[in-house]
C-alpha positions in Angstrom: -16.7 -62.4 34.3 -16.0 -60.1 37.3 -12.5 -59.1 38.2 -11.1 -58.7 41.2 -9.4 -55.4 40.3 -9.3 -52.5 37.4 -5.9 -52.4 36.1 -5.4 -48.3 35.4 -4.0 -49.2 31.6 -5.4 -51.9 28.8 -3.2 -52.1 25.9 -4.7 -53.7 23.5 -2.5 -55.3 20.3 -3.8 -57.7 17.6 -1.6 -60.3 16.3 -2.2 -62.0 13.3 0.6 -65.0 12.2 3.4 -63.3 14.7 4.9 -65.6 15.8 8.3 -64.1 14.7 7.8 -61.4 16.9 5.4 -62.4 19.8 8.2 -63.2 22.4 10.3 -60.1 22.1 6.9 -58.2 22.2 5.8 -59.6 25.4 9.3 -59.1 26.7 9.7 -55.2 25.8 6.2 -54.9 26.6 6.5 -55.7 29.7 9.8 -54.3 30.5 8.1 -50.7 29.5 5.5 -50.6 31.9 6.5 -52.8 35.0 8.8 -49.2 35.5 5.7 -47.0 35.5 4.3 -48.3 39.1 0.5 -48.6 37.4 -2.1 -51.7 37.6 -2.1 -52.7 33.9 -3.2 -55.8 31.8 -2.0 -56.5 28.0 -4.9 -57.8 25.5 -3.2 -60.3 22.9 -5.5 -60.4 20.2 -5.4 -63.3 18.3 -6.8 -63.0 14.9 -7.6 -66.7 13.5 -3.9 -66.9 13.3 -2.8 -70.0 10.9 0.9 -69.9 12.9 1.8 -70.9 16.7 0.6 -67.2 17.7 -2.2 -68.6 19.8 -0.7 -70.7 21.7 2.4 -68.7 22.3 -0.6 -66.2 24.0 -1.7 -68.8 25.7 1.8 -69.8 27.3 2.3 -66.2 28.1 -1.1 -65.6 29.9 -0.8 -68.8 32.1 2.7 -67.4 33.2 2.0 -64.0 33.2 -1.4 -64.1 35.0 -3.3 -61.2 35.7 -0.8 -59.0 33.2 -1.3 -60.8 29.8 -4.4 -61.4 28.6 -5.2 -63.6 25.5 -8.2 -63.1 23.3 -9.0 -66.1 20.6 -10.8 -65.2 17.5 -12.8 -67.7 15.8 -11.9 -67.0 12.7 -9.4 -63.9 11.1 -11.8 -61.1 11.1 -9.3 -58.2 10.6 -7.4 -55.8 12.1 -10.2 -53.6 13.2 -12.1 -56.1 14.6 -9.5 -57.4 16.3 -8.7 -54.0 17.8 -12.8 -53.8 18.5 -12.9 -57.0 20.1 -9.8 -56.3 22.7 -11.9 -52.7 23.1 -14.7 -54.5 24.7 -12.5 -56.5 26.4 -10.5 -54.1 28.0 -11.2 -52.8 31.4 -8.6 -50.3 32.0 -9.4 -46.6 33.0 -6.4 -45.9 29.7 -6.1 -47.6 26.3 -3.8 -48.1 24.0 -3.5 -50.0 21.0 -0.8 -50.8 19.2 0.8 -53.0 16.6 2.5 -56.6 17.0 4.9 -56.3 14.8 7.4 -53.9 17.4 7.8 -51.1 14.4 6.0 -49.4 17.1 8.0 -49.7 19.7 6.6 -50.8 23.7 9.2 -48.2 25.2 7.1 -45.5 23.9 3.9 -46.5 25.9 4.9 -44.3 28.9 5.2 -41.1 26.9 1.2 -42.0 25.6 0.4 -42.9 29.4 1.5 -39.0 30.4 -0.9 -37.7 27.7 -3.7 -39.5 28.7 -3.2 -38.8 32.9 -3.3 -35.1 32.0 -6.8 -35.4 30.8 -6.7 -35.8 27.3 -8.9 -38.1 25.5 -7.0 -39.4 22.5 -3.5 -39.5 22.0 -2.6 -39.5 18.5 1.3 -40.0 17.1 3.4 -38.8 14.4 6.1 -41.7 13.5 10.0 -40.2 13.3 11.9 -41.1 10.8 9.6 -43.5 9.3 11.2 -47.8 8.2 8.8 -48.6 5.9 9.0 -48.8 2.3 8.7 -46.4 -0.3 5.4 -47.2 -1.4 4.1 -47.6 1.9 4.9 -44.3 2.9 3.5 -42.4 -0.3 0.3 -44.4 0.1 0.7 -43.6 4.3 0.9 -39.5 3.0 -2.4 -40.0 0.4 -4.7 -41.8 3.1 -3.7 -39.4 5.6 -4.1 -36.0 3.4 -7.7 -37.6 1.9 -8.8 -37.9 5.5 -7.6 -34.2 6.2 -9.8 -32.9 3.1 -12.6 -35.2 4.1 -13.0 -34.5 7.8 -14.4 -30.7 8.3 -13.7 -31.2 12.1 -10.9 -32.7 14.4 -8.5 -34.6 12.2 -4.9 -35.9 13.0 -1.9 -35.8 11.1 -0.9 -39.4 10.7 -3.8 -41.9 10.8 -1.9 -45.0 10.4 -0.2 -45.2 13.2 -1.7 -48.0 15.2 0.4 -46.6 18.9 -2.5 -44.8 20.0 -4.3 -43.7 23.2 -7.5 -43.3 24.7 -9.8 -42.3 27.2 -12.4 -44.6 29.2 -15.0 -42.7 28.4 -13.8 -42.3 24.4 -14.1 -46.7 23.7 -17.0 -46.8 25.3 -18.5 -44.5 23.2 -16.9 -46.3 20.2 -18.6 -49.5 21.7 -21.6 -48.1 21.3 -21.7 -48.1 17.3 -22.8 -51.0 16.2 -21.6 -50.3 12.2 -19.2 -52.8 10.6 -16.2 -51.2 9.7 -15.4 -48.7 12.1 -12.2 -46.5 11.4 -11.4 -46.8 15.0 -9.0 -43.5 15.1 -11.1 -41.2 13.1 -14.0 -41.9 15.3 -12.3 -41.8 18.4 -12.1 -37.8 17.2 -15.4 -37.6 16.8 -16.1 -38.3 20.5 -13.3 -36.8 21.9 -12.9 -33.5 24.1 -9.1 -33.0 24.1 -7.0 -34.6 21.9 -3.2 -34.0 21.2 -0.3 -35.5 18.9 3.2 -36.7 20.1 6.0 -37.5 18.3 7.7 -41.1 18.7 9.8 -43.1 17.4 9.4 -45.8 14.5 11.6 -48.7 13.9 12.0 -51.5 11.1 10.2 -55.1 11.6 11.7 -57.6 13.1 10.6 -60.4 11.6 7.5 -61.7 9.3 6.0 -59.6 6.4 3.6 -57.2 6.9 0.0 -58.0 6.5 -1.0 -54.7 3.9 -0.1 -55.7 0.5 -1.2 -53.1 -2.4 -4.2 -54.5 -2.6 -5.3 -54.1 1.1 -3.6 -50.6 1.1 -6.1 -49.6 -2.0 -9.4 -51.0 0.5 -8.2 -48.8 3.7 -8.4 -46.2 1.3 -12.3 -47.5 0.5 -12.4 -47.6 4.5 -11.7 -44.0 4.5 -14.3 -42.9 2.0 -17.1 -45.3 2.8 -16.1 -46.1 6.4 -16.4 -49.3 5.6 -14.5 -52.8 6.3 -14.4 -55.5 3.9 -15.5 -59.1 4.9 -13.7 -62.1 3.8 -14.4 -63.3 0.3 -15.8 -66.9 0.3 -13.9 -69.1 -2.0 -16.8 -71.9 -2.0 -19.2 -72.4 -4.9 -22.7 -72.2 -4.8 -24.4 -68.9 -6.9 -24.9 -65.7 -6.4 -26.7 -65.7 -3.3 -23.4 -67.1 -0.9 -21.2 -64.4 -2.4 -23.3 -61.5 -2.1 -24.2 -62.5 1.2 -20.8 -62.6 2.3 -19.0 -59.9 0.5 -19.1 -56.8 -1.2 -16.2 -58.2 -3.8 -17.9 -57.6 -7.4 -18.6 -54.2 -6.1 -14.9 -53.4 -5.1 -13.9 -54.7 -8.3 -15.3 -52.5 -10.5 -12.6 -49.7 -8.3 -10.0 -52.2 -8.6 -10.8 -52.8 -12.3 -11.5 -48.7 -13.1 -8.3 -48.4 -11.8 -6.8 -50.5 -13.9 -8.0 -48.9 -17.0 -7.5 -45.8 -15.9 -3.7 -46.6 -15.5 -3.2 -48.1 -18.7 -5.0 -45.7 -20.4 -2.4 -43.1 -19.1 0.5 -45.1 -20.2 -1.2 -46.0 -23.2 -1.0 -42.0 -24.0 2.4 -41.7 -22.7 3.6 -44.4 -25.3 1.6 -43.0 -27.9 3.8 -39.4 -27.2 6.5 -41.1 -27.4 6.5 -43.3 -30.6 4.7 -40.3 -32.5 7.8 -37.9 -31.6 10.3 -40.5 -33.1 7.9 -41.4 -36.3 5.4 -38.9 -36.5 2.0 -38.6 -36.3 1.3 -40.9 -39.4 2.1 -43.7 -36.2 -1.0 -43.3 -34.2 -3.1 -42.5 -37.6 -3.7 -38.4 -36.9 -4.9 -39.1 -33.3 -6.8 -42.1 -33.5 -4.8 -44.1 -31.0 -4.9 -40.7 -28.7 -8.4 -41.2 -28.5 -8.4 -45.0 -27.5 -6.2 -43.3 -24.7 -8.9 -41.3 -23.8 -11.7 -43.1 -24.0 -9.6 -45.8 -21.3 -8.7 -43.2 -19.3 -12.6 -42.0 -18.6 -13.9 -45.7 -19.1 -11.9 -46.4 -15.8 -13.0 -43.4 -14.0 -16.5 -44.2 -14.5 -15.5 -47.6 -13.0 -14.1 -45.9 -10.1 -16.9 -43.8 -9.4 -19.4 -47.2 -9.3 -17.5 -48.5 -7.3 -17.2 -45.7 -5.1 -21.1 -45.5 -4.6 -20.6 -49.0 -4.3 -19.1 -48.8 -1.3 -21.5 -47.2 0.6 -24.4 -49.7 -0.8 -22.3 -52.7 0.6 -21.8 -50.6 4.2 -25.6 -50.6 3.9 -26.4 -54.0 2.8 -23.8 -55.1 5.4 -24.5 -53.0 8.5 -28.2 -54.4 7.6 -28.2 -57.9 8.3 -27.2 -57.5 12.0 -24.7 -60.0 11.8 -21.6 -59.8 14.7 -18.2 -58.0 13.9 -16.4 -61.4 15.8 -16.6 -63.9 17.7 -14.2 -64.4 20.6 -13.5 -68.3 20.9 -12.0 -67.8 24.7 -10.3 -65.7 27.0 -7.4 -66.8 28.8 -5.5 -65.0 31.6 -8.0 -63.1 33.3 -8.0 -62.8 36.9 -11.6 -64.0 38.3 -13.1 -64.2 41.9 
């Protein structure tokens, strides 16, 4: 496909059952960077979505030709596909990627296009005043200070923010590695001469429910410590050899099953304190009980730590069979000679 022009920015968002939110994206989207005066084209992303998000992109590429460009998964691959796929199909001398769901919000995107004109390579961002819940921001805080501990070079303060920018020459060195599972912002900061953070602003979703349940948030943090992404799990019967072909699931459960037992030995031990300070230590039999705690409590850490090195023996058997991160279905939108 040869175009007749280079737009100067790519922004590249994956959307995944959006329909909620897709038209007010496009809208704000738009609205932001029609003001800036630059060439630019929007990537739509569409990740196997099982709502009307596909062809609501579809609509908006035919009437917005040449700005908004639609990209149709075969199947739902994941978020960092996703991003991967509208990577390789971006085109624009600037990237940036950012979130359907508009708690990033479009009118930021000009701030990030300053950075990146001055000559930086990645643009990384600190959300203000965070809307998300509770839970998601303590588990936002632990991913983010593991990956500080882990990385002993460049690192970033806030790694989930998906409002990022980068440089030409940063994705295509990112397009270069071939792994599964690539942590798109932590190796954009391996490859990337100057790199700064802005501040910007966050807001609440506007519609939907976001896609990272506890679950999900517990394999990002596997991401993080084996850089790896999880494929789908199939569902279908027929032995051993379709589900370890396809998955690294019974690996990942011994984590999610050490984690289990390491949690209930700790409140095992917390009840025991408590019932043996109202009747005594003649309750848990001098101890006995306390050492069921125990033995829970480790059982589940040597889980963990099989799963761990788990991980990284799925990365391997993954990253070994050669198989595509996606497939794009079609692309519609583009401008062609």
């Amino acid at each position: 496909m040869e175009l007749t022009d280079k737009p100067e920015l790519s922004l590249v968002i994956p959307v995944y059952n959006e329909e909620a939110n897709l038209s007010e994206l496009i809208r704000r989207t738009l609205a932001a960077c029609d003001p800036m005066g630059i060439s630019y084209e929007m990537i739509l992303v569409d990740d196997g979505s099982a709502d009307n998000s596909a062809q609501m992109i579809r609509e908006a590429a035919e009437k917005n030709g040449g700005k908004v460009v639609g990209v149709f998964l075969t199947t739902n691959f994941g978020q960092h596909a996703a991003v991967t796929a509208g990577l390789r199909t971006s085109v624009g001398k600037y990237i940036i990627t950012l979130d359907a769901d508009l708690q990033n919000p479009p009118e930021e995107i000009p701030k990030l296009v300053e950075k990146l004109r001055e000559g930086y390579d990645v643009v990384g961002t600190i959300r203000e005043n965070r809307k998300d819940t509770f839970f998601r921001r303590w588990a936002s805080k632990t991913v983010n200070l593991m990956v500080r501990k882990l990385c002993n070079g460049k690192t970033m303060t806030d790694y989930g923010c998906m409002l990022r920018g980068y440089s030409r020459t940063v994705v295509n060195a990112i397009l270069q590695c071939p792994e599964h599972g690539k942590f798109i912002p932590m190796l954009a900061m391996s490859y990337a001469r100057r790199t700064i953070e802005i501040h910007v602003k966050h807001a609440d979703r506007m519609a939907g429910e976001s896609k990272y349940n506890v679950w999900k948030l517990i394999a990002l943090c596997m991401e993080l410590a084996g850089h790896y992404r999880n494929l789908m799990l199939s569902a279908l019967p027929g032995g051993t050899d379709l589900l370890t072909g396809t998955s690294i699931f019974p690996l990942r459960m011994l984590t999610y099953i050490g984690t289990l037992l390491a949690a209930f030995g700790i409140l095992f031990g917390l009840y025991i304190f408590v019932m043996t300070r109202i009747h005594g230590d003649d309750w848990s039999q001098h101890g006995v009980f306390t050492l069921f705690s125990l033995v829970f409590i480790f059982m589940g850490g040597q889980f963990v730590a099989m799963g761990i090195l788990g991980e990284y023996i799925g990365k391997i058997h993954m990253n070994t069979r050669g198989r595509p991160q996606f497939f794009i279905e079609s692309i519609a939108g583009r401008k062609q000679k």
